[in-house]
C-alpha positions as CSV (number, residue, x, y, z in Angstrom):
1,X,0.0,0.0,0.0
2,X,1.8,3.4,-1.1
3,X,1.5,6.5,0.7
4,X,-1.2,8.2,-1.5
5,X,-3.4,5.3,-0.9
6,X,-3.0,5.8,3.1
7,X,-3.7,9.4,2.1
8,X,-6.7,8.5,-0.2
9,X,-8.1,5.8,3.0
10,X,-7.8,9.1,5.6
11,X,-9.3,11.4,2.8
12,X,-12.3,9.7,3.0
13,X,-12.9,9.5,6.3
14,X,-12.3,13.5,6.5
15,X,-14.9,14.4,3.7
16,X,-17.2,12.0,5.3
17,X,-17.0,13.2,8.7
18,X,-16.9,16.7,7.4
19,X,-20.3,16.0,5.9
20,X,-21.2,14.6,9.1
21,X,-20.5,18.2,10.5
22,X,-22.9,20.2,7.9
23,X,-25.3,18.1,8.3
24,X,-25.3,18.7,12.3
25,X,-24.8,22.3,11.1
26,X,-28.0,22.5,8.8
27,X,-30.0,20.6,11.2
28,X,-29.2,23.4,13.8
29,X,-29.8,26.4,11.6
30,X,-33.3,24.4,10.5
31,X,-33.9,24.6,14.4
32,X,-33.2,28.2,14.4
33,X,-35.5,29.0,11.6
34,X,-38.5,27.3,13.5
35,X,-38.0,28.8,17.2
36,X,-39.2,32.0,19.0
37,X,-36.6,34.5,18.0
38,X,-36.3,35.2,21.8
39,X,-34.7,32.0,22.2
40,X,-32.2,32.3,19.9
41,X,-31.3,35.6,20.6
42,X,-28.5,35.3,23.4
43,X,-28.3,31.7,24.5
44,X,-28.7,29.7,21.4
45,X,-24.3,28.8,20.3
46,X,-24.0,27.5,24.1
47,X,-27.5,25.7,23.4
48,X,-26.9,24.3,20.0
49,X,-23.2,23.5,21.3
50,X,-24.8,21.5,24.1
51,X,-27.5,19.9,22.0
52,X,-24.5,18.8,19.8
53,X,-22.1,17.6,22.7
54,X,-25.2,15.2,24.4
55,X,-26.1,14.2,21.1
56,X,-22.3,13.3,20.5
57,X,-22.2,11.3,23.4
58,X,-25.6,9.4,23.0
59,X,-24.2,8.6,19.2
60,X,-20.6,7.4,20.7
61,X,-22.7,5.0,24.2
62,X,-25.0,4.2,20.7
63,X,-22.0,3.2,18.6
64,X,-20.4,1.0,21.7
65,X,-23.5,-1.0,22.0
66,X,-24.7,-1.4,18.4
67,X,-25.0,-4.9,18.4
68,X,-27.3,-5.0,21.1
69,X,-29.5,-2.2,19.3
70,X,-29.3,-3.7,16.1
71,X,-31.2,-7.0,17.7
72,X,-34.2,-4.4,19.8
73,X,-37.9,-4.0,18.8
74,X,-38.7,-0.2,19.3
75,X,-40.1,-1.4,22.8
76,X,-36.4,-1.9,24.0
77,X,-35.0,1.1,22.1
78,X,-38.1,3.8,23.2
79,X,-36.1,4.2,27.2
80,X,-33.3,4.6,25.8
81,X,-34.8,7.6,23.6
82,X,-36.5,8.7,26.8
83,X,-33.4,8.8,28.4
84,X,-31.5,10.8,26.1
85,X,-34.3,13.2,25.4
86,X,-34.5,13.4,29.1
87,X,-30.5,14.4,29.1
88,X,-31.2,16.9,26.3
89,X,-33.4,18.6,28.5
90,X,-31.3,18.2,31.7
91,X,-28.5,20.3,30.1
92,X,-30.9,22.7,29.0
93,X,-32.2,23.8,31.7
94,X,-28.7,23.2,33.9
95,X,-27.9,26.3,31.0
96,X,-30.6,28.5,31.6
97,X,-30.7,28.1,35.7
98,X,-27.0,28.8,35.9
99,X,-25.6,31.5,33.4
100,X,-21.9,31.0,35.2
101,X,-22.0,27.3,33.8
102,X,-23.4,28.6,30.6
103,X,-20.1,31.2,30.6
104,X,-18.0,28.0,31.2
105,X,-19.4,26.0,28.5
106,X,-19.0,29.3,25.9
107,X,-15.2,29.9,27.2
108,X,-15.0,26.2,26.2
109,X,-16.4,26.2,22.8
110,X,-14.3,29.5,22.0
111,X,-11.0,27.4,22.7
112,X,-12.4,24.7,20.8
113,X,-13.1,26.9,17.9
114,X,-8.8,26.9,16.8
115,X,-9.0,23.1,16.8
116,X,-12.2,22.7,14.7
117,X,-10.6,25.4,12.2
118,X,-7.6,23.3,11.9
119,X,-10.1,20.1,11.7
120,X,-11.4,22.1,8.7
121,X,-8.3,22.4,7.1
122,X,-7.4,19.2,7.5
123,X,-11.1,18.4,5.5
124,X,-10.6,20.3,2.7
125,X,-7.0,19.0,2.0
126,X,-9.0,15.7,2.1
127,X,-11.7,16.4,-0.2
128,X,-8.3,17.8,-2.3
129,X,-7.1,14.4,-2.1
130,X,-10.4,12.5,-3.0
131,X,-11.2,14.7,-5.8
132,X,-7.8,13.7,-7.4
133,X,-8.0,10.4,-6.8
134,X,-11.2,10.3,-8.7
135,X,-10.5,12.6,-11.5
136,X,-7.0,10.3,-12.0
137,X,-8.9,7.4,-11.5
């Protein structure tokens, strides 16, 4: 296996996962389009960010146990959707009782932000890298 092919194998991976992002990204700014305006005034990048980090972590217990999900009828699988909408809802209303954790979490997501633009760099050099591969065939 050469280098480029490594390259390639990573490259898709990247333009996948940034697609992954956009369509987390889209899916928040539908949300936005379709709440009071007073809600998304102020609070809603440390809400969204939250919604995103719960969901991530639902997706990743999700991921861990798939086999065991694969095999449940909706009556197994309905908890566990309680339990995470339950979570969702937890966190946002931790946010809006205590604006010093909500502070924290934005101070977070701020220091995060030189990470996810390198992240992005990192994507478009991959889509680069797929796009040549399937131009050169």
């Amino acid at each position: 296996m050469s280098a480029f092919d490594v390259a390639g194998m990573i490259s898709y991976s990247l333009a996948f996962a940034l697609f992954e992002s956009l369509l987390i990204a889209g899916g928040l700014a539908l949300l936005a389009l379709f709440l009071p305006r007073g809600m998304i005034s102020d609070r809603f990048a440390s809400w969204g960010s939250a919604l995103v980090l719960v969901g991530s972590i639902w997706t990743a217990v999700a991921q861990n146990k798939y086999e065991f999900i694969y095999t449940w009828g909706f009556r197994h699988l309905l908890p566990w959707l309680a339990l995470c909408a339950l979570s969702i809802v937890l966190v946002w209303l931790l946010l809006l009782r205590f604006p010093r954790l909500e502070k924290l979490f934005l101070g977070l997501m701020e220091r995060i932000q030189v990470l996810v633009a390198i992240y992005f760099a990192f994507d478009l050099i991959g889509i680069i890298i797929v796009l040549v591969r399937n131009i050169a065939g």
